[in-house]
Structure formats: C-alpha cells, structure tokens
N, CA, C and O atoms as a GROMACS GRO file, in nm:
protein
  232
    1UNK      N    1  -4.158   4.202  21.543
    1UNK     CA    2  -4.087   4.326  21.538
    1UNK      C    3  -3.974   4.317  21.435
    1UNK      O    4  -3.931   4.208  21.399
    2UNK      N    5  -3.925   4.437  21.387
    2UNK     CA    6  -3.826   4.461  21.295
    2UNK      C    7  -3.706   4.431  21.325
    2UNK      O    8  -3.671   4.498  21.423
    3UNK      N    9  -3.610   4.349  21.280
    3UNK     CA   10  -3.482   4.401  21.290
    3UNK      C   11  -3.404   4.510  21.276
    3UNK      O   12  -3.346   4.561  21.372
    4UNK      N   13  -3.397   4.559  21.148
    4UNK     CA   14  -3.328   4.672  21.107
    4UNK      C   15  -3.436   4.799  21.057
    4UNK      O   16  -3.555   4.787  21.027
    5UNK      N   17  -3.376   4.888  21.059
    5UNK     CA   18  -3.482   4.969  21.007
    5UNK      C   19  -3.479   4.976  20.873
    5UNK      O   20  -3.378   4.966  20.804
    6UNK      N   21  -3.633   4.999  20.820
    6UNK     CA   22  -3.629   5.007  20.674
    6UNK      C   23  -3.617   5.118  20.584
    6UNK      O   24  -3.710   5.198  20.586
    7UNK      N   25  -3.497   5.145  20.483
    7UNK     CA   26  -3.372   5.150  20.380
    7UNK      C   27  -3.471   5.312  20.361
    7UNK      O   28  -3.554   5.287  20.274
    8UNK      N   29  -3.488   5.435  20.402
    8UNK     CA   30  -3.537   5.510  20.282
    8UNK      C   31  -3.522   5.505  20.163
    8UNK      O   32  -3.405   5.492  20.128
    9UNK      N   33  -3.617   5.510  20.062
    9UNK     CA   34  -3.521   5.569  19.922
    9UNK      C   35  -3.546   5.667  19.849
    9UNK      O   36  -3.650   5.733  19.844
   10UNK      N   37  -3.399   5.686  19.759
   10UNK     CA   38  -3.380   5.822  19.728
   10UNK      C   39  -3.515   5.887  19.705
   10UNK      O   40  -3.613   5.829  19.752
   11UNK      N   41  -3.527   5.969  19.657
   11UNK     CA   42  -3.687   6.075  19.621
   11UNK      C   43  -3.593   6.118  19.461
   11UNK      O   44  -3.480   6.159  19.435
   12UNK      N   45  -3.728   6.078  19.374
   12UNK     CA   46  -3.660   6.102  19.205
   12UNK      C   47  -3.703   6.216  19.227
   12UNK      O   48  -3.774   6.251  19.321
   13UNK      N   49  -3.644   6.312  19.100
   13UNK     CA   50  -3.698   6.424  19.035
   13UNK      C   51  -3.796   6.411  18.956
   13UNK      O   52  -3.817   6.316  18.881
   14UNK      N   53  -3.884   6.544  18.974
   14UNK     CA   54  -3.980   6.521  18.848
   14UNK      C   55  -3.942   6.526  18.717
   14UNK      O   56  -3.833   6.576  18.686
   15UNK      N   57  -4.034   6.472  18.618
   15UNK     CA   58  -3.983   6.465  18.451
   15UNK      C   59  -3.991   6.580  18.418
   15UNK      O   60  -3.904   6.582  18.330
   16UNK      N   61  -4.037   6.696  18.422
   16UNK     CA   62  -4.033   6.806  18.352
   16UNK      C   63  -3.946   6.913  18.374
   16UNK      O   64  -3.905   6.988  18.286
   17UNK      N   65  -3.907   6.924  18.542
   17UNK     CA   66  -3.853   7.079  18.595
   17UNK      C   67  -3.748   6.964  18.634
   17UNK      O   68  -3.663   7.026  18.698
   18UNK      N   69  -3.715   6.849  18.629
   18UNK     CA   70  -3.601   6.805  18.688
   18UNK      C   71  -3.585   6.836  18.846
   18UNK      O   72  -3.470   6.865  18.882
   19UNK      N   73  -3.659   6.835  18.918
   19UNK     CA   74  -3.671   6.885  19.085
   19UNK      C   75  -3.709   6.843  19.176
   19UNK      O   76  -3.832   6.851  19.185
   20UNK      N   77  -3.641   6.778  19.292
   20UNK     CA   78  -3.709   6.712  19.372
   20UNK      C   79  -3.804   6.772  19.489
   20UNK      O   80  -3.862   6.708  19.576
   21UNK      N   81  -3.804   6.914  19.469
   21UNK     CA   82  -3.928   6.990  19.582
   21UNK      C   83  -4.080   6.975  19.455
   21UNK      O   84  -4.187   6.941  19.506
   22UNK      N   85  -4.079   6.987  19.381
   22UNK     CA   86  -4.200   6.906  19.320
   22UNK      C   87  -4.243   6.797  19.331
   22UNK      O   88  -4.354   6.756  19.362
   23UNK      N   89  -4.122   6.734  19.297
   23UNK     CA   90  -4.211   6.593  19.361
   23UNK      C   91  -4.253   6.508  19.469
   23UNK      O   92  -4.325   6.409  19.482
   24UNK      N   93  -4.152   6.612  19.572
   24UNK     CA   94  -4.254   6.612  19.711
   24UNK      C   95  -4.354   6.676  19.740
   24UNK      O   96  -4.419   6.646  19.840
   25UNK      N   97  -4.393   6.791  19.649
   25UNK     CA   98  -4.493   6.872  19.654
   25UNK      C   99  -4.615   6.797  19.590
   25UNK      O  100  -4.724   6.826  19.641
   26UNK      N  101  -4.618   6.705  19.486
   26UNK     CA  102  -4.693   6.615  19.420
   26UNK      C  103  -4.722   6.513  19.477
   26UNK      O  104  -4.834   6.467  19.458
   27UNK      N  105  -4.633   6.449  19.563
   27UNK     CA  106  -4.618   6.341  19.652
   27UNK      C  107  -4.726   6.337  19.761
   27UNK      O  108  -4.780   6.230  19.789
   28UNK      N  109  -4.766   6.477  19.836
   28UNK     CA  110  -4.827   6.560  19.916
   28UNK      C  111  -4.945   6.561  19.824
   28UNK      O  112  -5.042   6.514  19.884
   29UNK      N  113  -4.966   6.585  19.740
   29UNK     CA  114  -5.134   6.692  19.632
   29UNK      C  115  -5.177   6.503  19.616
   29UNK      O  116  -5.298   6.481  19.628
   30UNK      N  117  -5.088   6.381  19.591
   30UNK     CA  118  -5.106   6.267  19.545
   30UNK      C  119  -5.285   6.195  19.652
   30UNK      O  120  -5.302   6.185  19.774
   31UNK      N  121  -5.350   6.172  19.574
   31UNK     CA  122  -5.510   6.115  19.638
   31UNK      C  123  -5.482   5.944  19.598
   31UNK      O  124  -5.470   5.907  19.482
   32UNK      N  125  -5.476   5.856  19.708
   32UNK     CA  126  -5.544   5.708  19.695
   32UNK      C  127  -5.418   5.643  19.599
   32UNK      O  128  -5.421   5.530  19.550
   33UNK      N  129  -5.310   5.737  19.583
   33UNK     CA  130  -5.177   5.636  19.526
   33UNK      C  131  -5.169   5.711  19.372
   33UNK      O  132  -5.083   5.690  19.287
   34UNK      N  133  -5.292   5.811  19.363
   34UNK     CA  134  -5.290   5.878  19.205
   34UNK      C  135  -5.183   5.987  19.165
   34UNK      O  136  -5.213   6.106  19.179
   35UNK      N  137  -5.051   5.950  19.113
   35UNK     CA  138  -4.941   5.964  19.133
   35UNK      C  139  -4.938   6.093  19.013
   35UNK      O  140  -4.901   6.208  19.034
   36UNK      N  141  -5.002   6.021  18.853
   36UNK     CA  142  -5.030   6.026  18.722
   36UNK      C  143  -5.103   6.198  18.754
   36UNK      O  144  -5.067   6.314  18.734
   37UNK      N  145  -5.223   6.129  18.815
   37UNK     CA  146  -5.327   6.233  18.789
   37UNK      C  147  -5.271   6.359  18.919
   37UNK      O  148  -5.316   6.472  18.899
   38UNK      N  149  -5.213   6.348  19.000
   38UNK     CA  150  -5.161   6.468  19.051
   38UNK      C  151  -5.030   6.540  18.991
   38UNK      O  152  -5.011   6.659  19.018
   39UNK      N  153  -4.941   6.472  18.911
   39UNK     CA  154  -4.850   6.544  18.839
   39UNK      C  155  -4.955   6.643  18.736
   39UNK      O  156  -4.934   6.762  18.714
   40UNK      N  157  -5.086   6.555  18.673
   40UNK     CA  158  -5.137   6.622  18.556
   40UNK      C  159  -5.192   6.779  18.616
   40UNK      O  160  -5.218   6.871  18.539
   41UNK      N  161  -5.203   6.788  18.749
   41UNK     CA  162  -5.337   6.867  18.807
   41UNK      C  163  -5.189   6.954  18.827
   41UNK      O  164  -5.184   7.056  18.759
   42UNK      N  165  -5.085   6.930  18.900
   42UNK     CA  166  -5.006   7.046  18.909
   42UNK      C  167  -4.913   7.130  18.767
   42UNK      O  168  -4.881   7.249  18.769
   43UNK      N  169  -4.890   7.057  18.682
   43UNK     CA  170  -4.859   7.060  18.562
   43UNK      C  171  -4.916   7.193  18.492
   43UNK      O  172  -4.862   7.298  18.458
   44UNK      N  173  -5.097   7.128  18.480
   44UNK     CA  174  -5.154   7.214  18.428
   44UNK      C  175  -5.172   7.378  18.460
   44UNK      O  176  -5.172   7.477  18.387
   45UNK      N  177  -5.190   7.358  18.615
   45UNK     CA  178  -5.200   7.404  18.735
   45UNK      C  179  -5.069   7.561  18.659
   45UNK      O  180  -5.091   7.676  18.620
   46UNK      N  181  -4.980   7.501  18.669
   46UNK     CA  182  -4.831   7.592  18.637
   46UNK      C  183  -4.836   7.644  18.513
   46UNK      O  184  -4.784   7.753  18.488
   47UNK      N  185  -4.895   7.574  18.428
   47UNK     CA  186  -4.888   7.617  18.303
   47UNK      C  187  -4.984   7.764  18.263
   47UNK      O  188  -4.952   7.853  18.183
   48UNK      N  189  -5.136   7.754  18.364
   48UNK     CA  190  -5.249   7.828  18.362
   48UNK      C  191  -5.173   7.969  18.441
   48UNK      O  192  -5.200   8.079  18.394
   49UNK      N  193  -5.086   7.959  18.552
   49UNK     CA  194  -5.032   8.061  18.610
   49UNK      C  195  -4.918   8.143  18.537
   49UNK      O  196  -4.871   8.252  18.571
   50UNK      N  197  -4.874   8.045  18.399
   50UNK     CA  198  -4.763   8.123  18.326
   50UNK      C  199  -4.832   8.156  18.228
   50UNK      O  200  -4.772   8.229  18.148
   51UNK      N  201  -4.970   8.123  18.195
   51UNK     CA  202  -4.988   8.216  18.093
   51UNK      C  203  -5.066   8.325  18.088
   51UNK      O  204  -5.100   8.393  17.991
   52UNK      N  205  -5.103   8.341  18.246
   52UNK     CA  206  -5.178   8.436  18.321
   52UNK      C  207  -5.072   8.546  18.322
   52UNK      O  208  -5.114   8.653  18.280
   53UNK      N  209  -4.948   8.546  18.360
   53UNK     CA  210  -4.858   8.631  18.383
   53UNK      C  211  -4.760   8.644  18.285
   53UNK      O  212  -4.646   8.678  18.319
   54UNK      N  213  -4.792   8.619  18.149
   54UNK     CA  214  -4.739   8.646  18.030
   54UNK      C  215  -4.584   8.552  18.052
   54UNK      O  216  -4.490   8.585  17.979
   55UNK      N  217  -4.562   8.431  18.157
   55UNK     CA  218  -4.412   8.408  18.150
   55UNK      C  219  -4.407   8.298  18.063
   55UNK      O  220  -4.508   8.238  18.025
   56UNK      N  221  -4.268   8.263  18.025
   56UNK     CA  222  -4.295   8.150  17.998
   56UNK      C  223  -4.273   8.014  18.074
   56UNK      O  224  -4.297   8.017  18.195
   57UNK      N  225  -4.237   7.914  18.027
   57UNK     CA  226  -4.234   7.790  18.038
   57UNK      C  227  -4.058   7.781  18.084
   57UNK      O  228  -3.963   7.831  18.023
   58UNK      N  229  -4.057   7.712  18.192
   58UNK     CA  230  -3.866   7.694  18.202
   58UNK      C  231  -3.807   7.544  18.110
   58UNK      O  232  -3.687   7.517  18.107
   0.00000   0.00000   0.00000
C-alpha cells in the first residue's frame, strides 16, 4: 500500500489556443496513449468548422 498520495500534475495548455479545456478535451478524444494524433483529429476537426462558417482562425 501507498504512503502518501500521488502528487497530481498541473494539466498544460494546448500549443495552439493556449487552453487548458482543450487539452482535457483531447486528453478525453486521446486512443491507446495517441496524444499527437488526437490533437491532429481535433485541430483539423476546428479548422473544417471555421471554414464552413466563413470564421476565422483565433
């Protein structure tokens, strides 16, 4: 058994929007530890919905 409990740590921001509800949201979409390839899938994902709705990019 444990002694102490173990340390959470912080939760980074993502590289692009600077935000940490993305990268719990990615954290969540993440398959088998694929960290890379779920940033790419939501990324794209955002990009296809801003250019659907004429917005842009923040």
């Amino acid at each position: 058994m444990r002694k102490a409990q173990a340390k959470k740590l912080p939760l980074a921001p993502d590289p692009r929007y600077n935000d940490k509800l993305v990268t719990r949201f990615v954290n969540n979409l993440m398959w088998e530890g694929k960290k890379s390839g779920a940033f790419t899938i939501f990324y794209d994902a955002l990009d296809k919905v801003a250019k659907q709705t004429n917005e842009r990019r923040l």
